[in-house]
Backbone bond lengths (Angstrom), bond angles and torsions (degrees), N, CA, C in turn:
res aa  C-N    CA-C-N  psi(-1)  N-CA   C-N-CA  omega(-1)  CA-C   N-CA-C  phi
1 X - - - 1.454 - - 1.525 109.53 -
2 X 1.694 117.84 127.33 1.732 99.41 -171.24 1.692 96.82 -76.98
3 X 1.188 101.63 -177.70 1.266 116.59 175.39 0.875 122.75 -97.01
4 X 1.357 120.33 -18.44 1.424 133.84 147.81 1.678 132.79 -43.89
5 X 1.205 85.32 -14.92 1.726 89.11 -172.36 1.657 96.16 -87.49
6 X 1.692 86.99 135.40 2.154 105.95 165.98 1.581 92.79 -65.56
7 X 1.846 96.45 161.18 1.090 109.46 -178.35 1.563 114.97 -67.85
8 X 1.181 117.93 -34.12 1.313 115.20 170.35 1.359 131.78 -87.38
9 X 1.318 130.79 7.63 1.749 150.79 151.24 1.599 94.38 -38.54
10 X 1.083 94.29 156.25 2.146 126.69 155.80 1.717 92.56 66.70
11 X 1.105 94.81 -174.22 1.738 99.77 169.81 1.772 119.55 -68.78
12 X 1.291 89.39 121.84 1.620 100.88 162.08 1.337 123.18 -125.32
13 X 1.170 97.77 95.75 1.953 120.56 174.32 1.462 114.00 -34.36
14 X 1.347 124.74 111.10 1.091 125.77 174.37 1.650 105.43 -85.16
15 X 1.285 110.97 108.42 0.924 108.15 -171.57 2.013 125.00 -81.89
16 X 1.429 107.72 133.75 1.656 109.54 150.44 1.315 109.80 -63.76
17 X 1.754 107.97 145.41 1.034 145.36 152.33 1.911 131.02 -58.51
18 X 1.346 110.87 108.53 2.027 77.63 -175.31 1.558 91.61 -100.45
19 X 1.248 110.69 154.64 1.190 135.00 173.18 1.909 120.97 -98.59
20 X 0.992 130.57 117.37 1.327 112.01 169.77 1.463 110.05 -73.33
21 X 1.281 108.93 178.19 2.298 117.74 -174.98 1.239 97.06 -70.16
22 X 1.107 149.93 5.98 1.363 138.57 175.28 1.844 103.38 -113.16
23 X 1.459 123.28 -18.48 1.260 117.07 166.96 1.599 95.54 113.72
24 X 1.337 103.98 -11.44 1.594 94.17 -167.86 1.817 100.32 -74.27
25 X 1.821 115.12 -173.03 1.593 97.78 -178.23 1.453 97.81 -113.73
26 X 1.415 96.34 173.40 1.661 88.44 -167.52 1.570 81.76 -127.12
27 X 1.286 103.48 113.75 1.457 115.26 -162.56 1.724 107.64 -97.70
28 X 2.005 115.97 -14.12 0.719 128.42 146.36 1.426 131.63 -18.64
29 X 1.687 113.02 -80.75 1.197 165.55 -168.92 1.576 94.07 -76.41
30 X 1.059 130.56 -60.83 1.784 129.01 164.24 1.626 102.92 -50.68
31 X 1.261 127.37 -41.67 1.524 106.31 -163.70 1.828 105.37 -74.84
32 X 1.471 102.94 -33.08 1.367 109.73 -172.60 1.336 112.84 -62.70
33 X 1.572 110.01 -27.52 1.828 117.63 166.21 1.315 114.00 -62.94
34 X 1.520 121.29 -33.95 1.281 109.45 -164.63 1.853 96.89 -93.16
35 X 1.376 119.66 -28.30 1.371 99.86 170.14 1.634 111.82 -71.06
36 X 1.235 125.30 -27.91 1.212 105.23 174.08 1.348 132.80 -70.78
37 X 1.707 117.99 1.39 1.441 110.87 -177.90 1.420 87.63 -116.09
38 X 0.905 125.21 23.18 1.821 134.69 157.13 1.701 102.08 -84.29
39 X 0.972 113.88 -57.56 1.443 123.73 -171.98 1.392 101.97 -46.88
40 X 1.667 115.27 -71.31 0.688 112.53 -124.81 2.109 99.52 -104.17
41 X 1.771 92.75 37.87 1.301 107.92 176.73 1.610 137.48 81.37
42 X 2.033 93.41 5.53 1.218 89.72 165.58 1.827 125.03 -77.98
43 X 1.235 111.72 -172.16 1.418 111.07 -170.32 1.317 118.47 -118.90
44 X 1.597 114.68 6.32 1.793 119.11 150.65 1.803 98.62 178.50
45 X 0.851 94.93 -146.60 1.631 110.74 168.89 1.732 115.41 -163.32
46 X 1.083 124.12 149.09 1.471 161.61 -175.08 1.583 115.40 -78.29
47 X 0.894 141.26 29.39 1.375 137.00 -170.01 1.612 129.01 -71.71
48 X 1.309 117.21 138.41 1.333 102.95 179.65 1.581 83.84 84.87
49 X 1.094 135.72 71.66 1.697 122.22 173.34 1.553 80.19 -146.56
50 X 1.499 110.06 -176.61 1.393 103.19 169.49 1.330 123.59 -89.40
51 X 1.290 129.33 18.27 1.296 128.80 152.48 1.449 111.64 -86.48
52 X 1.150 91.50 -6.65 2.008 91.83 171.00 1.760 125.03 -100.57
53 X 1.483 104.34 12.09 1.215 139.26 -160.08 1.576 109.88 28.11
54 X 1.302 118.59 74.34 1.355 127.70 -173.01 1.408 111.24 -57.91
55 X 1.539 98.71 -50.99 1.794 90.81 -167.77 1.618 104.94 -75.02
56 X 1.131 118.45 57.80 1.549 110.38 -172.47 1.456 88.52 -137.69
57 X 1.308 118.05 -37.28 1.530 131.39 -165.99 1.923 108.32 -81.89
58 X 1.135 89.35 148.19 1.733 100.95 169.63 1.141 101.31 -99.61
59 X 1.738 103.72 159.62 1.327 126.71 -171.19 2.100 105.61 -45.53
60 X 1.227 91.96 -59.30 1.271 104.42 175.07 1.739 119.08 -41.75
61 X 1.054 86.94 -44.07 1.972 94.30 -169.38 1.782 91.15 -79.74
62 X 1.368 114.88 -41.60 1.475 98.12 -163.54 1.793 96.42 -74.98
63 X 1.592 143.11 -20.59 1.631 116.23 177.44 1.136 93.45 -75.54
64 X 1.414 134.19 -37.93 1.708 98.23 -151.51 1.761 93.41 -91.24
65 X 1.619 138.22 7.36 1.225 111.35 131.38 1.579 141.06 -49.19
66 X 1.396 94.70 -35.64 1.538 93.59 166.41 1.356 150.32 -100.04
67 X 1.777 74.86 18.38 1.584 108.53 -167.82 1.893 83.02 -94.96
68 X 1.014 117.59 -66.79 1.275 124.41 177.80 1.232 122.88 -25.72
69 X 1.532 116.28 -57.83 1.483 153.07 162.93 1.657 93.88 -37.04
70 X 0.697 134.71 -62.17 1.319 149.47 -158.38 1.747 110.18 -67.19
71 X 1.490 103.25 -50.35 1.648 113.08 -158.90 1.407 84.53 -88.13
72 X 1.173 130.19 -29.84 1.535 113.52 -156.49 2.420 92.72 -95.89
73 X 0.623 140.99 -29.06 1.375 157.72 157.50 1.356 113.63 -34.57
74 X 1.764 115.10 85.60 1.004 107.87 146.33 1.845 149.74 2.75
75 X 1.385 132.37 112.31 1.445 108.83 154.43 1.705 138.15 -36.46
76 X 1.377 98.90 106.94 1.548 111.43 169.81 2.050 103.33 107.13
77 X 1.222 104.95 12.46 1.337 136.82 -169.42 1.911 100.09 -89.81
78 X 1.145 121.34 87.10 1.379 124.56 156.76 1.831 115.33 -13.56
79 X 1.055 115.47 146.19 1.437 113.10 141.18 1.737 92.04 -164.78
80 X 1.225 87.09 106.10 2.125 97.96 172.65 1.569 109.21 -112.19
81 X 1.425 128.88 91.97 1.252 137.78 -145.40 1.506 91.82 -99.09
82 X 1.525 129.45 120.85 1.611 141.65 147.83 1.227 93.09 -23.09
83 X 1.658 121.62 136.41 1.062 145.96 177.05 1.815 112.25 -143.48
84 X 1.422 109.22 26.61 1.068 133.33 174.75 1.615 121.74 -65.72
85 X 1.727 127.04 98.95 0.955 118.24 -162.55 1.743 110.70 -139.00
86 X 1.231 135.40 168.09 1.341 114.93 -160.95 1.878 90.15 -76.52
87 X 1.002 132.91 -47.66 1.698 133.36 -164.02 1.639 104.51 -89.24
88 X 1.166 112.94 157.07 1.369 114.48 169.27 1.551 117.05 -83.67
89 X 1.175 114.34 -5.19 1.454 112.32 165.84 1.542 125.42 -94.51
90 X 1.380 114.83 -13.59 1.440 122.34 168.99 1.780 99.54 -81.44
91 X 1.310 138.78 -30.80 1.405 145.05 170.34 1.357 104.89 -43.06
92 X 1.584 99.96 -78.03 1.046 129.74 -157.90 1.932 91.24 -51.86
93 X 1.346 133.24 -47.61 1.227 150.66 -170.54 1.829 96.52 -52.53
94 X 1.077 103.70 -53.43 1.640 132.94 -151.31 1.916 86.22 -69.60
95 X 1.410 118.46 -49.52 1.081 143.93 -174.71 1.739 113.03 -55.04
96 X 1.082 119.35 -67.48 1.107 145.26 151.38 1.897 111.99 -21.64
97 X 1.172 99.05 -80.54 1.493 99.56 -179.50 1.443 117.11 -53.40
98 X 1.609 121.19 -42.45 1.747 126.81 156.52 1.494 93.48 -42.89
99 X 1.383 123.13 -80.01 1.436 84.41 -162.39 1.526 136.70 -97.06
100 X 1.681 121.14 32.37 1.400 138.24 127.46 1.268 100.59 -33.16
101 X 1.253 127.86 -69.06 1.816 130.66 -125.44 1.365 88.38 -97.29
102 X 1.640 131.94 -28.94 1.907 98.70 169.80 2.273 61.95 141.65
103 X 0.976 133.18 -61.11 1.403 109.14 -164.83 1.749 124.58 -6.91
104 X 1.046 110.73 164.25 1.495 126.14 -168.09 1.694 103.38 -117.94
105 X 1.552 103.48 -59.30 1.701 101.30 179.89 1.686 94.81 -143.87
106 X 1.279 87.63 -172.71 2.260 99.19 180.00 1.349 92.18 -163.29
107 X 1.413 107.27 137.02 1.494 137.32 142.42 1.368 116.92 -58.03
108 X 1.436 123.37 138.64 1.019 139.54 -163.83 1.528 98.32 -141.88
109 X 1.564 116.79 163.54 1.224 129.72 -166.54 1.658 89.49 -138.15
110 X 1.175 123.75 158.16 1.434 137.12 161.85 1.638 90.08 -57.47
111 X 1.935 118.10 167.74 1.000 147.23 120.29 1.759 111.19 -26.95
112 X 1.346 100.86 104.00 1.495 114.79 -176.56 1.687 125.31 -108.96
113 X 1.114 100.30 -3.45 2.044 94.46 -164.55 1.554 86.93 -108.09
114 X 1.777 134.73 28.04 1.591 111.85 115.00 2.014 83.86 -164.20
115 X 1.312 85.56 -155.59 1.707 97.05 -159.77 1.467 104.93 -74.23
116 X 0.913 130.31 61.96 1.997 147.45 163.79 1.482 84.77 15.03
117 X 1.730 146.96 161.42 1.218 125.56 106.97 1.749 104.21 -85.87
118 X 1.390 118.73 173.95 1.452 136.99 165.79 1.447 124.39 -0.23
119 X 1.564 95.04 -62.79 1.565 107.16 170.88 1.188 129.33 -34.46
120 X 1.567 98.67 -59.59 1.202 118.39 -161.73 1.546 117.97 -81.00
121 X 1.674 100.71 -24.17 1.779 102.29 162.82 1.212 108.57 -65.38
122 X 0.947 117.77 -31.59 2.029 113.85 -154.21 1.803 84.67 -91.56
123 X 0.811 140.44 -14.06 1.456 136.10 179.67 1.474 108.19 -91.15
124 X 1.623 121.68 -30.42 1.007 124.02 -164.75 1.702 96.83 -99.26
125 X 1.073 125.74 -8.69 1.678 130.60 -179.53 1.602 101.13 -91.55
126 X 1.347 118.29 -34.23 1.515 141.80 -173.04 1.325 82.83 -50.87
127 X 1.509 123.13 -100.68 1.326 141.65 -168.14 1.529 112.98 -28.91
128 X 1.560 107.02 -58.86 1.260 106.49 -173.02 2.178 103.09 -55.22
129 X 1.195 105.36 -64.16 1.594 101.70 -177.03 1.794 100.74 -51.35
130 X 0.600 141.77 -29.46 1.361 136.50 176.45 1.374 99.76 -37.82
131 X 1.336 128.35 -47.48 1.361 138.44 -162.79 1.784 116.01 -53.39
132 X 1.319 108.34 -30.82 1.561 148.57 172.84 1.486 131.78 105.03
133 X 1.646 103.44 -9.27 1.245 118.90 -169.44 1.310 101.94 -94.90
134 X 1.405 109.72 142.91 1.742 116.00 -172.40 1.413 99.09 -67.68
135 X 1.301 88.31 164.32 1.737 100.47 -155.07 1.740 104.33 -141.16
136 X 1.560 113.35 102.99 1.255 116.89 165.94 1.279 130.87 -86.12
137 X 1.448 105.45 128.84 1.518 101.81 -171.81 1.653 116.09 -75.02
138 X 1.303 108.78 146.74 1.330 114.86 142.82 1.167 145.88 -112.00
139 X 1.577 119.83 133.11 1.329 115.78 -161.91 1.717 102.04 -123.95
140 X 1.473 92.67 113.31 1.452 101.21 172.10 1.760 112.69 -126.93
141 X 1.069 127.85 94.78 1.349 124.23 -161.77 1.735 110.63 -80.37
142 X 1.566 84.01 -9.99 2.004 97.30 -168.47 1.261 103.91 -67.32
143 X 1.563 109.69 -47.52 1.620 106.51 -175.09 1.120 99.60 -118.21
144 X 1.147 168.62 -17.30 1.747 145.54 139.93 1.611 108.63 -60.69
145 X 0.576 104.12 -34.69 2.096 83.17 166.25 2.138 87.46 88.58
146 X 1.922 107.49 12.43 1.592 82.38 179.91 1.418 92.09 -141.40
147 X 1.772 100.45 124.92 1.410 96.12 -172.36 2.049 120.04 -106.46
148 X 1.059 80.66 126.09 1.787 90.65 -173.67 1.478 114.95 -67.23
149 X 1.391 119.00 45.95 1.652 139.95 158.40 1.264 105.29 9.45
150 X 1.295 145.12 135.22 1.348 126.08 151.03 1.509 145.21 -47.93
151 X 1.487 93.88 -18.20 1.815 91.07 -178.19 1.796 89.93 -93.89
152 X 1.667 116.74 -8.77 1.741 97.20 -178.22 1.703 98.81 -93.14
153 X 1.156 123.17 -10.83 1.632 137.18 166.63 1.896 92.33 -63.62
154 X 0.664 120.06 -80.09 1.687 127.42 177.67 1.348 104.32 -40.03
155 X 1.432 139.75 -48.50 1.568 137.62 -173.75 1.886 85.06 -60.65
156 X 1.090 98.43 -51.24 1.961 111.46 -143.42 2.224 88.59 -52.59
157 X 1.693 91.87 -45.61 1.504 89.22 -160.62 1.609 110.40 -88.73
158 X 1.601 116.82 5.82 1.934 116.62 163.25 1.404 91.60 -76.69
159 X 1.171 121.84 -47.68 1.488 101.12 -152.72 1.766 117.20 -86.89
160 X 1.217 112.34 19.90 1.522 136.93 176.27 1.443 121.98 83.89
161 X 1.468 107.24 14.43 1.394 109.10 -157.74 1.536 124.69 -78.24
162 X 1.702 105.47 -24.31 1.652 123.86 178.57 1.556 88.47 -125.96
163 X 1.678 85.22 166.61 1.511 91.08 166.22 1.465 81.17 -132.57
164 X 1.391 151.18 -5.68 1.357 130.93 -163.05 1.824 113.69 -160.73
165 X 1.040 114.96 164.59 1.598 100.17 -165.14 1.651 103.62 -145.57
166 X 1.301 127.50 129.97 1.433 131.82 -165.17 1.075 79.06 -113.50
167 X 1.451 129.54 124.40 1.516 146.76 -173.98 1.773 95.75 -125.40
168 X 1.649 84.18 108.26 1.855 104.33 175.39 1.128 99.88 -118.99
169 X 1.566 131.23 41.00 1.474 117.65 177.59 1.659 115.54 -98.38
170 X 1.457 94.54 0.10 1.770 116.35 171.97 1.558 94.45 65.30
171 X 1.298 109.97 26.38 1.906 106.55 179.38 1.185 106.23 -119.36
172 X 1.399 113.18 100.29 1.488 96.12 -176.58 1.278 118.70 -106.66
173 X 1.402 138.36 41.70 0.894 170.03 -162.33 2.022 97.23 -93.33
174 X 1.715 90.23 -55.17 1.357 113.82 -179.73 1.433 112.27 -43.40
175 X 0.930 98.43 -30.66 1.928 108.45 -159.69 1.819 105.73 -56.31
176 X 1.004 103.65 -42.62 1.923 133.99 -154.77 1.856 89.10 -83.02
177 X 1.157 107.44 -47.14 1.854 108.90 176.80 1.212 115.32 -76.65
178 X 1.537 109.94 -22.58 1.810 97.09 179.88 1.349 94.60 -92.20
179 X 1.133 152.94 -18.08 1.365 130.76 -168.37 1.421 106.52 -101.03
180 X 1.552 116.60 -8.04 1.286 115.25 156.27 1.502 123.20 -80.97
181 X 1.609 131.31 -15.93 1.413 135.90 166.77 1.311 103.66 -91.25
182 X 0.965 116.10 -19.62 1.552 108.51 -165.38 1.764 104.83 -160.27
183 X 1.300 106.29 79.41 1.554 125.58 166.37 1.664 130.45 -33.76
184 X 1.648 92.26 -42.76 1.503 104.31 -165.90 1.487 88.64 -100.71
185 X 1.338 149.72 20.23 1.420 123.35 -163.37 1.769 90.45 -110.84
186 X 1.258 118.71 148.52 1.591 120.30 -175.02 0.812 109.18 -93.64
187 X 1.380 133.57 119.59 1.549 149.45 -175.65 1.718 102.47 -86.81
188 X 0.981 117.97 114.26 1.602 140.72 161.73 1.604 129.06 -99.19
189 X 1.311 107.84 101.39 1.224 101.68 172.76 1.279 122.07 -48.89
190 X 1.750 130.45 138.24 1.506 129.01 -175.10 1.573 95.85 -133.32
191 X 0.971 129.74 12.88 1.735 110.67 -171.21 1.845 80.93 -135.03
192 X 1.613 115.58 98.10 1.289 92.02 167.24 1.824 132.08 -63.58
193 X 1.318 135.06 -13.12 1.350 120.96 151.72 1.783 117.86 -60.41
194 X 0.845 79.80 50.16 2.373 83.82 -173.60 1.651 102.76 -162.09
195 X 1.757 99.58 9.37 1.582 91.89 171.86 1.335 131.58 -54.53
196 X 1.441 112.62 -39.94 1.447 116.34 -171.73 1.530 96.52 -100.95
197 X 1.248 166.16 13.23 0.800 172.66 21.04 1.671 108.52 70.45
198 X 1.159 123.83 -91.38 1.041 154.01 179.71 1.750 108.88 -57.38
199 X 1.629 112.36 -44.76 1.618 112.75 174.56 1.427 88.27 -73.66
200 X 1.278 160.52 -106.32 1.000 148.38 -116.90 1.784 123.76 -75.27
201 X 1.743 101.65 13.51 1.202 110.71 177.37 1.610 94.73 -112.76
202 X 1.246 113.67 11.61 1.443 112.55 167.04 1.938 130.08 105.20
203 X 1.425 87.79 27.31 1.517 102.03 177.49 1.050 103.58 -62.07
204 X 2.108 102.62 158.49 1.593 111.31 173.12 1.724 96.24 -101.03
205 X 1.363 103.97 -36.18 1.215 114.40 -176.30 1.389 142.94 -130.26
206 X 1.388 147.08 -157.66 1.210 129.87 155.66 1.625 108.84 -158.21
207 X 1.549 116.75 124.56 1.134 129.87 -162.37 1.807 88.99 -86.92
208 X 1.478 124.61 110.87 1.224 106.01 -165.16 1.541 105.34 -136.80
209 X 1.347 113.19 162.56 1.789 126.88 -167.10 1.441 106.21 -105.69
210 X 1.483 123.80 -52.96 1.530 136.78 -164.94 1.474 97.21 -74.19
211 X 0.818 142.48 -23.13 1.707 143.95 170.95 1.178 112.75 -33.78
212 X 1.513 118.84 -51.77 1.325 131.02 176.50 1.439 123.35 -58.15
213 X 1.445 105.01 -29.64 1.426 97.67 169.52 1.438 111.53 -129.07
214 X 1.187 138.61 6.91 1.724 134.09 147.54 2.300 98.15 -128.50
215 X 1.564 90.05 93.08 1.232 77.51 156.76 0.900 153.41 -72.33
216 X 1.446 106.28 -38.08 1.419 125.01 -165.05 1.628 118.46 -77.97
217 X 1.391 88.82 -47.86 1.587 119.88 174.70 1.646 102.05 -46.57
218 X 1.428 104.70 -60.82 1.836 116.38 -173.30 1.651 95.80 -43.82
219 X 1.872 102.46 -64.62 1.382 128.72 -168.51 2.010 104.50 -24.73
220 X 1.702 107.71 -62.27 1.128 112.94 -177.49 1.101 119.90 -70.35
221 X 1.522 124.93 -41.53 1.370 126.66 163.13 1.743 117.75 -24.10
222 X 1.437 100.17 -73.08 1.256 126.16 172.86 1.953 126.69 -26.87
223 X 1.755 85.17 -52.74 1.609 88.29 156.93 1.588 140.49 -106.24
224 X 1.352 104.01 1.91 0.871 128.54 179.50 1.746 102.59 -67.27
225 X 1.917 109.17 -49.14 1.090 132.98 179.28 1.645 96.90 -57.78
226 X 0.766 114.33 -75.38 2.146 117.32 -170.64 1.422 113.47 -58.82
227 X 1.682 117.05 -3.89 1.037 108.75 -178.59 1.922 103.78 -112.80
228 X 1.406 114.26 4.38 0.574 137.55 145.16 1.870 102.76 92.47
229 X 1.334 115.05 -3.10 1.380 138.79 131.59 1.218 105.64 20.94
230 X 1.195 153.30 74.09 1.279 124.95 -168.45 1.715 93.20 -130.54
231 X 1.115 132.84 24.48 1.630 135.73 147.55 1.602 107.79 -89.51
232 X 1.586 104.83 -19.65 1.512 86.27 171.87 1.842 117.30 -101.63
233 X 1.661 85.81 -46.59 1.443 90.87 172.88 1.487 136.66 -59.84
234 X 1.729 108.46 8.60 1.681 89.77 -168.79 1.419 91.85 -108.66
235 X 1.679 131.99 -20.53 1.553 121.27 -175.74 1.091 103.09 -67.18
236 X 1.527 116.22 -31.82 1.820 112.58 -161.52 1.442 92.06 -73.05
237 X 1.239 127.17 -48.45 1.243 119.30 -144.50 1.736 109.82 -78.25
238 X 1.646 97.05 -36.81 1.559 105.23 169.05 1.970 106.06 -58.05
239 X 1.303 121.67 -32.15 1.077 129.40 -176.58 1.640 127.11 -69.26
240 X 1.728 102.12 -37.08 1.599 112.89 146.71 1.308 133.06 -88.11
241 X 1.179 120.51 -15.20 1.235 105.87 -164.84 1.750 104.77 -75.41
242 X 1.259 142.15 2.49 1.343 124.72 155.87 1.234 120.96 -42.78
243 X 1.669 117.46 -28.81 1.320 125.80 179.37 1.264 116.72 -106.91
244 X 1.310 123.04 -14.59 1.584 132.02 -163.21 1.552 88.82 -97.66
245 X 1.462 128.60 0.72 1.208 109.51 151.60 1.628 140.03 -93.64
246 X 0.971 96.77 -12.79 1.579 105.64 167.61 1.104 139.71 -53.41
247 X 1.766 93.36 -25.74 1.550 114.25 168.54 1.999 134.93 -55.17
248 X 2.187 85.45 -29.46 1.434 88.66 155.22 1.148 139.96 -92.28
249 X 1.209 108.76 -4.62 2.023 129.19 176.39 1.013 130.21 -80.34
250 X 1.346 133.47 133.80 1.753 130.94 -173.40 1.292 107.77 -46.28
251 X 0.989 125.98 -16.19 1.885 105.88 177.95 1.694 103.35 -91.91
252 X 1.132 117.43 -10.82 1.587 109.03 175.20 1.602 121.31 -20.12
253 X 0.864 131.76 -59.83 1.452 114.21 163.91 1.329 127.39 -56.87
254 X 1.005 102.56 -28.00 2.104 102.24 -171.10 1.831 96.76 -76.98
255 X 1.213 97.10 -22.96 1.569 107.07 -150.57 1.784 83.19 -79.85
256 X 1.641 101.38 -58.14 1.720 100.71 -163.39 2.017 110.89 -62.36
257 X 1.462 97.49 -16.14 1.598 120.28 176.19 1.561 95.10 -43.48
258 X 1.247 81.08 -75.89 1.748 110.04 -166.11 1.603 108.68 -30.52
259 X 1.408 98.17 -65.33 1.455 111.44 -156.03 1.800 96.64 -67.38
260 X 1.435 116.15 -21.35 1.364 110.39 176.44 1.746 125.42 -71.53
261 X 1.205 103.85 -25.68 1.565 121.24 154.76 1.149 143.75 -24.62
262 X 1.718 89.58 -72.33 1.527 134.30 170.58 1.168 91.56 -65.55
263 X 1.242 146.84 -63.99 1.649 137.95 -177.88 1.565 133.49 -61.98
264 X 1.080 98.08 13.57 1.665 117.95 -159.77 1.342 133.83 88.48
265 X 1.339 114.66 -23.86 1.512 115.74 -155.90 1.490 95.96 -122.68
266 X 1.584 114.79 162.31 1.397 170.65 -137.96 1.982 90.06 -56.50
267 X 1.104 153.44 107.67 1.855 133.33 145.15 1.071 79.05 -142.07
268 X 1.307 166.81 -169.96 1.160 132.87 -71.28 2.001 117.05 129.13
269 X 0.957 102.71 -166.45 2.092 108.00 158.55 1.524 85.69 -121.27
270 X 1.664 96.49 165.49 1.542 106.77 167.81 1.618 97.81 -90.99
271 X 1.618 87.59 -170.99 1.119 110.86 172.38 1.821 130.17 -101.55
272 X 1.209 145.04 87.90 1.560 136.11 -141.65 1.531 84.71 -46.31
273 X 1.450 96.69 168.10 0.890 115.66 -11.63 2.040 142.27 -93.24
274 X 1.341 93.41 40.30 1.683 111.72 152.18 1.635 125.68 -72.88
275 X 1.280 94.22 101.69 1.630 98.99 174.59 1.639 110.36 -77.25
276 X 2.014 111.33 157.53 0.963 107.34 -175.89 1.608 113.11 -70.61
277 X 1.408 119.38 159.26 1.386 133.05 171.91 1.882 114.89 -51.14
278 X 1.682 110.62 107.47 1.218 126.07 -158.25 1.528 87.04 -76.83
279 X 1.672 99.84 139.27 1.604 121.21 -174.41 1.289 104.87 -16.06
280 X 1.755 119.48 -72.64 1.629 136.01 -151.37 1.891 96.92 -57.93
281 X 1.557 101.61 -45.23 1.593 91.97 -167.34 1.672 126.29 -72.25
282 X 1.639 97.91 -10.89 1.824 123.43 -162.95 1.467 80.82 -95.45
283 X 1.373 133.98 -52.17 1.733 115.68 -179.26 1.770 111.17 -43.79
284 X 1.718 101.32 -56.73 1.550 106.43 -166.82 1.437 106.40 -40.98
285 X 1.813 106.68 -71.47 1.277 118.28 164.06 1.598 134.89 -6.72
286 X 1.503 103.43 -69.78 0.950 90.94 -170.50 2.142 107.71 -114.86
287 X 1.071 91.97 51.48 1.344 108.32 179.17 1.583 106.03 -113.72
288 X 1.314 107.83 -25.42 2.028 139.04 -177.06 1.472 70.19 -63.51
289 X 1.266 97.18 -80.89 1.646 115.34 -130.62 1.893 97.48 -64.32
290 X 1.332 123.96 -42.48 1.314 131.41 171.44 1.842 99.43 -39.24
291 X 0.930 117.27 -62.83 1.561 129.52 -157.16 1.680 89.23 -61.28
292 X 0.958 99.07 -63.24 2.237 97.20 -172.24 1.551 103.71 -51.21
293 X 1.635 126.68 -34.79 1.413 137.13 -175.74 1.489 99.62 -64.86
294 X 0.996 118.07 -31.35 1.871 117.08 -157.51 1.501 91.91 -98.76
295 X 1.778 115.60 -37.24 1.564 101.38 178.03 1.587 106.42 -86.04
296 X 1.145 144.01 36.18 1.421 138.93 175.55 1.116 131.57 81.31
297 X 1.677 99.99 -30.27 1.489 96.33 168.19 1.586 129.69 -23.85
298 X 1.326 121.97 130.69 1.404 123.14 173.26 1.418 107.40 -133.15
């Protein structure tokens, strides 16, 4: 890993949560995930994001996830933990303890429990950077209902508030306008079907789900994508994306669960309110993911 790399550069695994049958977490079974996407060459992990089903977790359960996150994590090993909360003072809170515990940076989500106007993002990014640790935005307009526009991505990053932006608006159109308002702000892929898409419009990074269960495969994709590779990157990518789409669909967790199973390792049931994956969608699922298993993919 150079040393050169910001904390939020290369892949950062947004990580699932495992749950034991009683709902409790098996924080065990989480640490062994996060050393294994150490191993196996990723460049941190994401915790507490909504593939980690945050808003399900208490204050308590979400540090010593990232307390966990932390002990099991390699030197030079990311851990930028979602600090996504409905108020800017529970963020800002969330913020704080990452960087008590040794964190480097945190993802942040807009103000979510109704439709933010302007103000109220740039107030709610305020607080959170207050905390001191750089602070990447996330923009998901699908399920917060608040979308981080590019010229309000550009307000957010003059006034010091982000240094980086996980763009889940599946528009990548977007990509080409933020680096024209805002040059220095780090574009992160967030929708893994928009990997190569999105790297060759000039990502630093990619906040990513499928990692967990094709690392390596993602891993090359990934640079293959920024290097702009595109004799290597377009079979693979035509070759995952049966699965690299799930990542934008409401079952995305059950789905990335699943496929972690099938691969040997630790996902779990969620927690409601996520229901399990209904028969028709668990065939599709894991019929994707069967087919990449039988061709080698790892």
């Amino acid at each position: 890993m150079s040393e050169h790399r910001k904390p939020w550069h290369g892949v950062i695994v947004a990580t699932s949560l495992p749950f034991n049958a009683d709902l409790t977490i098996d924080y065990g079974a989480y640490a062994k995930n996060v050393a294994f996407l150490a191993e196996q060459g990723m460049h941190g992990v994401a915790p507490n994001g909504s593939l980690g089903e945050y808003q399900t977790l208490t204050y308590e359960e979400r540090d010593r996830v990232v307390e966990t996150a932390l002990a099991a994590a390699p030197e030079g090993f990311t851990v930028m933990p979602g600090v996504g909360a409905y108020g800017g003072l529970e963020a800002r809170r969330h913020a704080r303890f990452a960087r008590d515990a040794g964190c480097r940076a945190v993802m942040c989500l807009p103000p979510n429990s109704y439709r933010a106007d302007d103000r109220a993002v740039l107030e709610h990014f305020e607080l959170v950077a207050s905390a001191g640790l750089p602070v990447t935005a996330y923009n998901n307009p699908i399920d917060t209902k608040v979308d981080l526009r590019p010229d309000l991505l550009a307000k957010l990053h003059a006034e010091g508030f982000i240094v980086g932006v996980k763009e889940f608006s599946g528009d990548v159109r977007r990509c080409y306008e933020i680096s024209e308002l805002a040059p220095g702000l780090d574009l992160m892929i967030g929708t893994d079907d928009t990997v190569l898409e999105v790297g060759i419009a000039g990502a630093k990074g990619w906040v990513a789900g499928y990692p967990q269960v094709f690392p390596r495969a993602c891993l090359a994709l990934y640079e293959a994508s920024l290097a702009g590779d595109l004799e290597t990157a377009r079979p693979l990518y035509r070759r995952l994306h049966p699965v690299l789409r799930w990542d934008s669909r409401t079952e995305f967790v059950q789905a990335i669960k699943l496929g972690q199973e099938m691969t040997g390792r630790r996902g779990g049931v969620c927690r409601p309110p996520r229901q399990p994956l209904t028969p028709e969608t668990e065939a599709v699922v894991r019929a994707a993911t069967q087919a990449l298993v039988d061709a080698g993919v790892n």
